[in-house]
N, C-alpha and C positions, 0 to 999 in steps of 0.2 A: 277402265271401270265402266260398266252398264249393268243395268238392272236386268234380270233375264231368269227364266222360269227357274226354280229350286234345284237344287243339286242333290237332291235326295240320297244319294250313293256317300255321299259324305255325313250325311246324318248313321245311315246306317252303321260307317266305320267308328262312329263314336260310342265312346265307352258307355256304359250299364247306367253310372252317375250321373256321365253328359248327358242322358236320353231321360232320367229319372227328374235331371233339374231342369230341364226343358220343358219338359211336359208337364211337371207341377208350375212351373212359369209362364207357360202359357195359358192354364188353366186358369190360374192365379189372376191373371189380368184377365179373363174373359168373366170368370166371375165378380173381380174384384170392379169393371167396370158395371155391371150389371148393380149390382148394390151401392155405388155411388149414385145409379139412376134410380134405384128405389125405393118408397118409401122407410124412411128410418123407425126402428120399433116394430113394425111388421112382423109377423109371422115368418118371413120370405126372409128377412133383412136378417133375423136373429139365426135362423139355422142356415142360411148360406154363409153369416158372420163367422161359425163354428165350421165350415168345411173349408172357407178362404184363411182361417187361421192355420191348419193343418198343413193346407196348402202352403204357405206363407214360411212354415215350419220347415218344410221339404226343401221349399227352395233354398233358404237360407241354410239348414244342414249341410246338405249335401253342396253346395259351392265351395264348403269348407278341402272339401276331396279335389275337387278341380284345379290343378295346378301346370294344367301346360303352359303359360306364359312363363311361368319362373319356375320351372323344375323343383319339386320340391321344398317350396317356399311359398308362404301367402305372399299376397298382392293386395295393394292398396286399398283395391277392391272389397278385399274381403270383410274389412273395416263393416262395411254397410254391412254385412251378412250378421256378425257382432253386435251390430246396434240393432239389429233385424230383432234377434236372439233375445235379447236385453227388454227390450223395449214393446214387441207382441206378449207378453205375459203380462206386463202391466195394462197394456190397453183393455185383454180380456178380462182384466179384474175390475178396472174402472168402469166395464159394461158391468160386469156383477154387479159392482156396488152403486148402479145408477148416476156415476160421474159421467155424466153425458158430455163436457168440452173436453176432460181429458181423455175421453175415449174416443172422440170425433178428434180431435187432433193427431194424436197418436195414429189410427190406424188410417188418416190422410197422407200423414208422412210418412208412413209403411209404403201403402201406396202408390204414392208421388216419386218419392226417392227409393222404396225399395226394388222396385218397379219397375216403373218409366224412368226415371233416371238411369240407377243401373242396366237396363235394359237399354239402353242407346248406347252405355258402355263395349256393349257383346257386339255392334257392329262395327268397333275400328279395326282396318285392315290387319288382316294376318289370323284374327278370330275366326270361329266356325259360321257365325251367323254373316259376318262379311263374306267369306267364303262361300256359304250357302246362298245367298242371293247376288253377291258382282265378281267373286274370284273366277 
């Protein structure tokens, strides 16, 4: 195993979804870090909130479709994508209705665990993201 420039040819072989949940997933944390960094209630904060939710949305749909670890079968995984589902509709309502801790907890732990956590998941050996940067 060593770290070594991307393997782009293997992205490419990947399906329509795998390219769809990636790239809302990368998105997703590049905005979603950007709005942890700025100011909350802002102008910036509220309509990036609305396009990191959609995002958020994508990801977690579409992971529902992803099943090469268990051939047609979720994965334990998918669990977070559920709670993803669950739990960003509430957050967006507690912004509406100005519940400002349950809407800062909530879409932390989106987040955190939807996220970063899951997303460390995507690089154990035998995954694409493993594959893409030490296979």
């Amino acid at each position: 195993m060593s770290l070594h420039a991307p393997n782009w040819a293997l992205l490419a072989q990947a399906s329509p979804i795998v390219k769809l949940h990636l790239g809302a997933a990368v998105a997703a944390l590049a905005l979603g870090s950007a709005q942890m960094l700025s100011r909350k209630g802002a102008r910036f904060h509220r309509i990036a909130g609305w396009a990191w939710a959609a995002l958020m949305f994508t990801v977690a749909a579409s992971s529902l479709w992803i099943r090469q670890i268990h051939p047609g079968h979720l994965w334990w995984i998918h669990i977070l994508s559920g709670w993803t589902l669950l739990i960003l509709p509430i957050a967006v309502y507690a912004a509406r209705r100005h519940n400002v801790n349950t809407h800062r907890r909530a879409m932390s732990g989106l987040f955190f665990g939807g996220l970063i956590i899951a997303g460390v998941f995507t690089f154990v050996p035998g995954r694409l993201m493993w594959e893409l940067f030490f296979g």
